[in-house]
Every structure is written in structure tokens, then in C-alpha cells.
C-alpha positions, 0 to 999 in steps of 0.5 A: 503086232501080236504083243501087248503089256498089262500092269496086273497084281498076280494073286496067284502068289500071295506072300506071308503078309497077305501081300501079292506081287505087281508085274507087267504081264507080257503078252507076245505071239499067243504066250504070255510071261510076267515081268516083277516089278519088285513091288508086293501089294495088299489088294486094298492098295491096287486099283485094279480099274485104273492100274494104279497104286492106291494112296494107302499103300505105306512101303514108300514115301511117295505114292506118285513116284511109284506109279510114275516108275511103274507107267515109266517101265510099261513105256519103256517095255513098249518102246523096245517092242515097238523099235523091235516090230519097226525093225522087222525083228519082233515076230522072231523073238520068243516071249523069253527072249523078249520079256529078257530085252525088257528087263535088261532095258528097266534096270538102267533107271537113273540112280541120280533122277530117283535120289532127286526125287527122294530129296523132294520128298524129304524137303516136302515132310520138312525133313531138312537136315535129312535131306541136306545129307542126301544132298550132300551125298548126291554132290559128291557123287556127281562131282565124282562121275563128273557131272554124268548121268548114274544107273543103278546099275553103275553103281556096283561093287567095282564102282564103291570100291573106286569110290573108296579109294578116291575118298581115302586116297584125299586124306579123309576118314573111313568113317567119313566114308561110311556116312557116304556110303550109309546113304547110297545104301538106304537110296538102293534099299529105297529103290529095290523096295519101290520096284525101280531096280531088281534086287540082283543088282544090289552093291551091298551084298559083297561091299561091306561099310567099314568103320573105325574106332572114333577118340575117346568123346565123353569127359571125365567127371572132374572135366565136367564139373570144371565146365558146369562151376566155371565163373564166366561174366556174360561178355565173354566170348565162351559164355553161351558155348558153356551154358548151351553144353551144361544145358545139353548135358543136363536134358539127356544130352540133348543135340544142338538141332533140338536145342534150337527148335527148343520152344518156350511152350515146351516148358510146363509145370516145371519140366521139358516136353519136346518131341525130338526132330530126328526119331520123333520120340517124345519126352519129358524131362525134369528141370533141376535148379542149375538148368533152370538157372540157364533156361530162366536166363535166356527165356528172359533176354529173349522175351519176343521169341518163341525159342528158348535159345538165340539160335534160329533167327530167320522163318522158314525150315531151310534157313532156320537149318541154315542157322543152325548150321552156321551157329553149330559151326561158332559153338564148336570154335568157342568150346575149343576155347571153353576146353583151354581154360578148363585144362581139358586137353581133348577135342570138346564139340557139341557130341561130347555133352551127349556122350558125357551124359550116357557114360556118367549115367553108366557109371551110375549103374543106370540099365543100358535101356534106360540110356537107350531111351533117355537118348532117344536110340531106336537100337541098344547097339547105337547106345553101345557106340556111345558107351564103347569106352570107358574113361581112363580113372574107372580103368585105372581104379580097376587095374588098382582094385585087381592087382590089389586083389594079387598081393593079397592072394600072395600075403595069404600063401605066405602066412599059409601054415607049413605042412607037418 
């Protein structure tokens, strides 16, 4: 048999960041051809003896599954040849002809094996309420192809717009829709990246996430300041629902998953420095009077704790997120209550402290990157979303102010002298 594989970083083609392409290099019947890999390397990160990437390479989050995938598609190339020469069909083959089987043959990589993998990934960086989302994901997928194995290439436009229709046609949100699909995209970016499956087959270009406007989420200043004054005693049911939302929206709006890892050594010389669990940024808050009254209380009623809030009760990242999960779940159900008796009429959940605090500190004339960054957003458009609506008294106080300013542009033609 005339035919064999070699893994080879092509030097031959370098890209504008210096980098090169990986390929399986074809050789059959004295010709040879490559086959990309949709990798592109530094030589500084290819070990040309072994044929193995390097651990500096940074374009993935695991090394190991890379050079797994790359030794998988040699394996899977060789295999075909081999079926082929046993068959007797090999030797009539072109290079071309050959090399097309072979890729034809690479793209059926499993998109459920490589949304696995991704998950263990998350889990071993101790990213566990990311990798709860892509759990989640990957569920709802397989209860959707009933149980069945998924291939990249599957999970095409025909296939998203299937999907659609069953998840709208149940009576759920696009919106919800978009937190699915978001993350099947980011599985294929991950995947196109990483060489497993060729751009080509990439469902995104042509499907198109569609969201829709959400209600209305931050209060209104006289809301809030209902909430912050309200007289609760320390018994009542809504006591810790009110002090954790005045708490969140008086550290910029913190969420409720940085609230709980919150520690006690995070407090020093009279300010909050933590690093948020999802971006990584870090900050540094100012403790005012009213938050350190709520801080005081609870670091106090839980002095064997390292936590400031009663939240994580059990050791170990997954259940603590189990906790938080479940104690999430109770606040959400006591600020309906909180909202009842202080005649706040819309839906009062954890997010609205934070979408309270961007649109007060708007109104507070503070810049858009300033909020961007008291929020911890990586992009100004996300700190938009929160800012997209404007409460319903400033709307008012400017329809005021506007057709205050068209009576006095008619007072002013009146009184205009007559021409002689």
C-alpha cells in the first residue's frame, strides 16, 4: 500500500500573527495533498518530533483534547484507507478523490462527545455555574434528538430552526431560546477553533438569535427608597430578602452568586475587595453607614463563618452552587412578598437591584463607561441592555418639560407686535 498520513505544521503559509496551519499531509500514489485541520500554530507550540501540540499553545482550554482530536482524525483517515485497500478500491482512487472521502469522514465529530469534554474542562477550572449552563444545554438537546448521538454536522440550520419551533411552540420566551442557542454557538466557535469541524458546516452564518425586548426591570427612586426605609423586625420572613437586595444595590449592584462567596477578608480598611467570579474583574468598593450597618449584622450572627452572608452552607464548589441555587430560588419567592408591602407593582427579583443601581447612576449623569465598569461589563453595548429603558416619571418630567416649551413658543407669537 502506496498511501500514508503525517501530521505536519505547513510553514509554507504563514498567517499575519506569525502563525502556521496544522494538516494531515496525504501521501498516495506518489502525490501528495494536505488536509487542514482548522488549527493554526506559532512553532513555539508544535513539537515537531512527537507531532504533538505544545502545552503553551493558548487558542484552547485544553491542550489534551486537541491533540486527542488531531490523533483521532489521523486514525480515522487511516481507517478509511485501510477499508478502502481491503476492498480492493484504494489504488484507483486519485489523491483528490481520496483526500475528499477523508474529509467527508472527519466531520461527523460528535458535537455531544466535544460538549462533554468542554464541561469537564469547566468543572476542573472550577467554572461551575458555567458548566451548569452547558449542562443544561446539552440536556435539552438530548432530550430533543432523543437520546441520540449529535454530529456537528447535524446541527445545521434545518436542525436550529426545528429546534426553534419546538421550544416556542411549548409556550417558552425567545429569549429563553437565545440562552440555548448562545451556547450551542460558543460549543461550535470552540470547536471550529480547535480543528474539530470545518468552518463550512458552521449553522450560525444563515441562523440568526433573535431576542426580544424583556419588561421593564430597575425601580423607580421612590421604589427604591421604599425598600431601603422599610421597618422590618429580624423575624419576618422578608427581613434577609430586603437586606441582601439593599446590600446588592449598594455594591454596585452586586449578583447574588458574588454575594455569597463574599468573604469577611474581603472587607479591609473600611472598603469591599473582591474579585467577581464571572469576569474575574476585580474591585474595590467604599462601605457607606446604611451598608455597613447590614454587613456589621451579619458578619456578627455568623462569627465561625468565613462568608459574610448565611448562603453556602456546605464545602466543595458544586454543592455550594447548589446552595446558591436553592437560596436564589427563596429570595426571589420573599422579594415578591418584600414588593407587596411596599406597593411595588412589578416583578421584584434579584437582577433588579443591579439594573436599579445602572439606571440611578445614569440619571446621576455618571458616563456609560463608568457604569460599564462599576458593573463589571466586558462591552458598552451589554451595559446598554440595562439601560435601554428609562423609568416612566423621567419620561413624564420630559413630556412635561417639552410641551411646556410649545405653550411658550405660542405665548411668544401672540404677543408678537402687528406688522404696520
Amino acid at each position: 500500500m502506496n498511501t500514508n498520513i503525517v501530521i505536519s505544521l505547513d510553514t509554507r503559509r504563514s498567517k499575519k500573527d506569525g502563525s502556521y496551519p496544522l494538516v494531515m499531509r496525504l501521501g498516495h500514489n506518489e502525490r501528495t495533498t494536505s488536509i487542514p485541520l482548522n488549527i493554526s500554530l506559532l512553532e513555539k507550540d508544535w513539537n515537531e518530533n512527537e507531532r504533538v501540540v505544545k502545552n503553551t499553545y493558548k487558542g484552547t482550554n485544553s491542550v489534551t483534547w486537541v491533540n486527542n482530536r488531531i490523533q483521532k482524525s489521523k486514525a480515522d483517515a487511516m481507517d478509511i484507507i485501510l477499508k478502502l485497500n481491503e476492498a480492493g478500491k484504494l489504488d484507483g482512487l486519485s489523491v483528490v478523490e481520496l483526500r475528499d472521502k477523508i474529509v467527508k469522514k472527519n466531520n461527523e465529530a460528535s458535537f455531544f462527545e466535544y460538549a462533554k469534554e468542554i464541561i469537564k474542562d469547566l468543572k476542573s477550572a472550577n467554572r461551575i455555574g458555567t458548566a451548569r449552563s452547558y449542562q443544561d444545554v446539552f440536556n435539552v438537546l438530548s432530550n430533543f434528538n432523543d437520546k441520540k448521538d449529535l454530529s456537528f454536522k447535524d446541527v445545521n440550520y434545518k436542525f436550529l430552526i426545528k429546534l426553534e419551533g419546538t421550544h416556542l411552540g411549548k409556550g417558552n420566551s425567545y429569549n429563553g431560546l437565545a440562552v440555548y442557542m448562545r451556547t450551542i454557538r460558543a460549543i461550535f466557535n470552540k470547536a471550529v477553533k480547535a480543528g474539530v469541524v470545518e468552518k463550512e458546516f458552521y449553522p450560525f452564518a444563515d441562523y440568526k438569535i433573535k431576542t426580544v425586548p424583556t419588561e421593564k426591570r430597575a425601580l423607580e427612586i421612590d421604589l427604591l427608597k421604599a425598600i431601603i426605609t422599610k421597618n422590618l423586625p429580624q423575624n419576618h420572613k422578608c427581613f434577609n430578602a430586603r437586606n441582601y437586595f439593599v446590600a446588592s444595590y449598594m455594591m454596585y449592584g452586586m449578583n447574588f452568586t458574588d454575594m455569597a462567596f463574599l468573604k469577611k477578608s474581603d472587607i479591609v480598611d473600611g472598603r469591599i475587595q473582591y474579585r467577581r467570579r464571572k469576569t474575574s474583574k476585580l474591585y474595590d468598593i467604599k462601605i457607606t453607614d446604611n451598608l455597613k450597618t447590614i454587613l456589621d449584622f451579619y458578619i456578627a450572627k455568623n462569627p465561625d463563618s468565613e462568608f459574610v452572608f448565611p448562603i453556602l452552607k456546605r464545602e466543595g464548589l458544586a454543592n455550594q452552587f447548589r446552595d446558591i441555587e436553592w437560596d436564589r430560588k427563596r429570595y426571589n419567592k420573599k422579594l415578591r412578598v418584600l414588593a407587596g408591602l411596599c406597593g411595588i407593582e412589578q416583578n421584584l427579583t434579584s437582577y433588579v437591584s443591579r439594573h436599579s443601581f445602572a439606571t440611578q447612576a445614569m440619571l446621576q449623569q455618571v458616563p456609560l463607561n463608568a457604569i460599564s465598569s462599576m458593573l463589571g461589563h466586558s462591552s458598552l453595548k451589554t451595559t446598554e441592555i440595562y439601560l435601554k429603558s428609562l423609568p416612566n416619571n423621567i419620561l413624564d418630567d420630559y413630556n412635561d418639560k417639552i410641551l411646556l416649551a410649545s405653550k411658550d413658543t405660542k405665548k411668544t407669537k401672540s404677543k408678537a407686535p402687528a406688522k404696520k
